[in-house]
N, C-alpha and C positions, 0 to 999 in steps of 0.2 A: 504494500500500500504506500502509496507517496507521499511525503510529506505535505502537510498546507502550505508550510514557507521556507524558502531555500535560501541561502544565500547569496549574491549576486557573483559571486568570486566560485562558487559549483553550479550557475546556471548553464548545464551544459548543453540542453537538450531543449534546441528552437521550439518545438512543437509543443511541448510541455508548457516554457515557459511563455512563450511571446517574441516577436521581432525583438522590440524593444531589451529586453532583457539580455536577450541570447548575446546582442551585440554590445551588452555592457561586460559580460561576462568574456567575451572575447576583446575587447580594451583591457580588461582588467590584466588577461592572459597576456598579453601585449607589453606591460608593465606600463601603462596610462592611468594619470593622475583621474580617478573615477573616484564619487562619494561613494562610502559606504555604505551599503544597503543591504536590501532583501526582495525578493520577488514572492508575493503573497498569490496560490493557485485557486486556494478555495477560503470562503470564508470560515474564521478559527479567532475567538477572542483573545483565547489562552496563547496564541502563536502571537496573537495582536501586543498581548501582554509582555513577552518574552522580546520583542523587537523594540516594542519604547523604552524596555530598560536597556537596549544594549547599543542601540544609537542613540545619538548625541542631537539634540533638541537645539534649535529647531528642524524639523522636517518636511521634504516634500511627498506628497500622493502620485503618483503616475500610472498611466495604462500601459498594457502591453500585451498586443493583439496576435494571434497565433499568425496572420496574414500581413503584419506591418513592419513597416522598414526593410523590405527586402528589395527585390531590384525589376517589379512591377508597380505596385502599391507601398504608398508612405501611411495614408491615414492621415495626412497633414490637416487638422484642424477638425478634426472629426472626434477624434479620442481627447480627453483632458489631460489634468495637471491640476493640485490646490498646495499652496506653499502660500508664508511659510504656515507651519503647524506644532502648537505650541506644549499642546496637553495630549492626555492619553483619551481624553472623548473626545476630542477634539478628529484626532487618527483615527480613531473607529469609523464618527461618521464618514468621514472622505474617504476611506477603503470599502464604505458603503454604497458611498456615490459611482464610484471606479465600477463595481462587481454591476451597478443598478445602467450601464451605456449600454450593456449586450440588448435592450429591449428601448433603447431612446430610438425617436426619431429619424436624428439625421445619421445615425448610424447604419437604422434600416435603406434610407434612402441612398447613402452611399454607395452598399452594396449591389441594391438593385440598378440605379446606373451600370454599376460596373458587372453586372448578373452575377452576382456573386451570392450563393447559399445562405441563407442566415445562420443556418445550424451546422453550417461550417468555421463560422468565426468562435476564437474562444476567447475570452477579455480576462486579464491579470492583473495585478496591480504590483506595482514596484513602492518599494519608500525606501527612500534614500534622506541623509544626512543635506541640509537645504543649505547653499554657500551664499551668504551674502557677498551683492559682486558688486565693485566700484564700474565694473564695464563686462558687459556679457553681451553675444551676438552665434552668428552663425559664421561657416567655415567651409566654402567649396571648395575644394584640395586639388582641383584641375578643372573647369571650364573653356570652351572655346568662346573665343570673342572676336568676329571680324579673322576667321585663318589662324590666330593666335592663340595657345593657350597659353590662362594664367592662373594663378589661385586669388579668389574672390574674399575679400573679410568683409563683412557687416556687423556695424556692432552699435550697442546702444546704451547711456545709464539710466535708464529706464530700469524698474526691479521688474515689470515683465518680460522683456526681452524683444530684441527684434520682432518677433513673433506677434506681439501683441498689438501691433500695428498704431501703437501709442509710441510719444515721445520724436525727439530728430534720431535719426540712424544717419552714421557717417558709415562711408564704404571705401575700401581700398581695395583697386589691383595690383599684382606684380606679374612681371612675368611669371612663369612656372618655372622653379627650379633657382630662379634668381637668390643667390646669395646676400646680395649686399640691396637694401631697400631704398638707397640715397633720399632726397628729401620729400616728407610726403605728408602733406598739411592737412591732416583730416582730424586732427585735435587727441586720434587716439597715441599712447604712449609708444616712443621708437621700442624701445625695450618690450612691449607686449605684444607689436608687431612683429616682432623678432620670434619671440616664444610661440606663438602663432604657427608660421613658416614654418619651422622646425618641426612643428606636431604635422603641419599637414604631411611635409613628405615622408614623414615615420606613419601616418596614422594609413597612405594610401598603399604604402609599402607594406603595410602588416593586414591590411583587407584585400592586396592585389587590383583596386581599383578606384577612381574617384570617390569619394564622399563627400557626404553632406553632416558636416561637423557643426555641433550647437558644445558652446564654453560658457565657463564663467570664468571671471578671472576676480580674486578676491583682494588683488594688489601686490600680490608676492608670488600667487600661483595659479596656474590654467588648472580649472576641474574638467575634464571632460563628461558629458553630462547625457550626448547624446550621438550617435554616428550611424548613418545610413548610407547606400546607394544612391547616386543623382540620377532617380528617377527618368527624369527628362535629357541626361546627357546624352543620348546617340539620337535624340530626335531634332530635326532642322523645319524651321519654320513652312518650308513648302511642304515637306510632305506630311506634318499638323493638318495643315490646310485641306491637301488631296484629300488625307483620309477624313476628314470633317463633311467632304463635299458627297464625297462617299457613301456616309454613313447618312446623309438628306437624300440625296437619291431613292438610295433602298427602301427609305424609309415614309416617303410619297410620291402619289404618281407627278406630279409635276414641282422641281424644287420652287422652294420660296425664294423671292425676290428681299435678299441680305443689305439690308444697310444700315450703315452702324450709327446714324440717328434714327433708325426707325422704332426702337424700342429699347428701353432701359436703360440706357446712354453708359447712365454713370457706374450700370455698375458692372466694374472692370472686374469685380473679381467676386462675380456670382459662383453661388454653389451649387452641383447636381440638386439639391434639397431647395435654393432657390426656387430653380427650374420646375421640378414638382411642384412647389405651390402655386407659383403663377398657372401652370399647365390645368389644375384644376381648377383656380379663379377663372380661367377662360373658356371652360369647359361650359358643355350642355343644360348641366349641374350647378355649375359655380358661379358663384355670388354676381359677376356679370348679368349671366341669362338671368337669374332671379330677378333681379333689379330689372332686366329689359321688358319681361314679360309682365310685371305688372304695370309699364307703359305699354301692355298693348304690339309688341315689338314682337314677330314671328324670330326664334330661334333657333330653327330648323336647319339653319348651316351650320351649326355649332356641333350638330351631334356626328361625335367616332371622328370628329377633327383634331390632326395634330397643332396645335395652333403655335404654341410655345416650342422655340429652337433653344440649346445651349450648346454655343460655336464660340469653343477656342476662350471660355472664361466669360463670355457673354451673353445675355438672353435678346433673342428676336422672335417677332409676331408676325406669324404667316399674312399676307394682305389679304 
């Protein structure tokens, strides 16, 4: 029988524990500066109990999805995080909230965009020792830019992180591989861009390919916090496209007529779960027809209509 909670330093076993986990557990192996933690499988108070005495408060909650972080699917913004945390009920509830995403919303919707099984996903929770960071961001260890590859830093002092889409983010490129960083006015510290560099080509070297690196850095030292696959690196903007134009074809008999003031302008960075709800606002059913029909307004084009597109991060209305 398996334990409820493993340590992060014996998660060995993807499947068991989560993307998330597995790849901390391989930094760890790595010898990479990783908080201390634990990867919780099923709920267990008593295991709850034995983890707040043995890490160092404050603490974060995190998820970790048997399908995430691997080199189709991230989960980027789908699965949470609650930090910091202070108490020991404090932890309970938030590894209650974690175990309680396998039945959320935009989970289920995720999936279904992506056809993906519901009762194939399995949802973990991690809690690790929570670092307060004077500067924390993310880390692409090789991107192509323009023919070129470099590694990418973003970072923010924000205590949510780049991620949170709060605060200024300053970004730095270098080339890939470049030693020496000469001068580079983005406010972040020479010496943390330094320590940075150093991890990416060790971090890409010890996973054999690009990642998508999330740090903290606490003023003295890089926690590494979080490391994936870049999803998106072998994909180029034209064949996004093809395959988007593709995927409208099949999917009506005559495409819709796209243009990027025709619907939703702003929002650059709609979710499959957007899409859905507009899809049924627009629908036969949804709040539209309702509203039209008690003007009096035949609905009748509405019904078994695809009406609502999402292309490329954007949503559009069939004319």
């Amino acid at each position: 029988m398996a334990p409820s909670c493993i340590p992060l330093a014996l998660a060995n076993d993807a499947s068991l524990v989560g993307g998330k986990a597995f790849n901390l557990y391989r930094l760890i192996q790595g010898g990479f500066n990783v908080p201390k933690g634990f990867v919780c499988i099923k709920k267990d108070t008593n295991a709850e109990t034995v983890i707040y005495n043995q890490l160092k408060a404050p603490l974060i909650v995190r998820s970790s999805a048997n399908l995430e972080d691997g080199n189709l699917l991230s989960f980027a913004g789908i699965l949470e995080s609650f930090s910091p945390i202070h108490t020991q009920s404090e932890l309970h509830a938030h590894i209650q909230k974690i175990f309680a995403l396998k039945e959320s919303i935009k989970l289920s919707e995720y999936l279904r965009y992506y056809n993906i099984e519901e009762n194939s996903v399995n949802i973990n929770c991690i809690v690790q020792e929570w670092k307060k960071s004077q500067w924390s961001g993310v880390m692409f260890t090789t991107r192509k830019i323009s023919g070129s590859q470099v590694c990418i830093i973003e970072a923010t002092k924000r205590a949510g992180g780049v991620v949170s889409g709060e605060g200024e983010v300053v970004q730095v490129i270098i080339p890939h591989g470049k030693e020496h960083i000469g001068s580079v006015e983005s406010g972040l510290p020479e010496n943390l861009i330094k320590l940075l560099l150093d991890i990416s080509v060790k971090v890409e070297s010890h996973f054999k390919e690009p990642q998508d690196v999330e740090w903290v850095w606490d003023g003295e030292e890089v926690y590494i916090v979080q490391a994936r696959p870049i999803t998106e690196q072998a994909i180029e903007v034209g064949s996004l496209i093809d395959e988007e134009i593709y995927r409208l074809n099949t999917s009506v008999l005559k495409p819709p007529l796209l243009d990027q003031n025709q619907f939703a302008d702003g929002m650059v960075t709609a979710t499959p779960l957007t899409a859905s709800l507009f899809a049924v606002f627009f629908g036969n059913n949804g709040s539209l027809a309702r509203v039209l029909r008690k003007f009096g307004v035949n609905t009748k084009a509405l019904e078994n209509q695809n009406l609502v597109f999402y292309v490329c991060g954007r949503l559009y209305l069939k004319p």
